[in-house]
N, C-alpha and C positions, 0 to 999 in steps of 0.2 A: 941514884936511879930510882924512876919511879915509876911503878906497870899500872897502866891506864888502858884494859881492854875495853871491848865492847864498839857498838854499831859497825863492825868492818872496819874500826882502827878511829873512827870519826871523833870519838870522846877522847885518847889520845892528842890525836891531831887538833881538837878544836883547842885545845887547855896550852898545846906549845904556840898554836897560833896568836893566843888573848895573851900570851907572857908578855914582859916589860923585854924589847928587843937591845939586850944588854950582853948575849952573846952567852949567858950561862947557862940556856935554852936550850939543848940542839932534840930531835927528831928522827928515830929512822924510819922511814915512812915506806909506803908498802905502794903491789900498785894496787890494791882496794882502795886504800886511802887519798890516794892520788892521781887514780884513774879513771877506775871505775865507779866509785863513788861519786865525781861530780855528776858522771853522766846518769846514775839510774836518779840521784835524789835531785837536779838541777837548782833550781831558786833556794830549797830548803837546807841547805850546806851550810854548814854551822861556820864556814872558813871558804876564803877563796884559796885556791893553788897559786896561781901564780901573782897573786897579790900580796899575801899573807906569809911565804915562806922564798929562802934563797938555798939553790942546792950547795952543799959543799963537795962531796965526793960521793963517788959510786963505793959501795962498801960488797957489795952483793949483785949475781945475775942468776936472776933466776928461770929458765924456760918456761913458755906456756904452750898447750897443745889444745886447739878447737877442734875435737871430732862429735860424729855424729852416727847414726846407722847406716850402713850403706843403702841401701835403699830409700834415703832421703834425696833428691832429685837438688843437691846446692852445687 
């Protein structure tokens, strides 16, 4: 096991992306890393998602919750 933090998981991700696809590679990926990151950094994504990686299984669910002030008029 090897911990590769940093950019919201993308230095991780780019390093199992560039591996030799030999299967001794695997990734637990986040949804920073494969969510939201395509979308804030677009072109400059060191990795495509769905080019570059195959899912094998769900390991983990994790809830998200979008709030805001009430007094926000969304």
């Amino acid at each position: 096991m090897e911990n590769r933090p940093g950019a919201g998981g993308n230095t991780g991700s780019r390093s199992v992306a560039q591996a030799a696809p030999d299967g001794h590679t695997i990734l637990i990926g986040s949804t920073s890393s494969h969510a939201i990151n395509p979308s804030l950094y677009g072109a400059r994504m060191p990795y495509d998602v769905q080019r570059d990686f195959a899912a094998i299984v769900m390991v983990a669910n994790s809830p998200h919750i979008l709030m805001t002030n009430p007094s926000v008029p969304a």
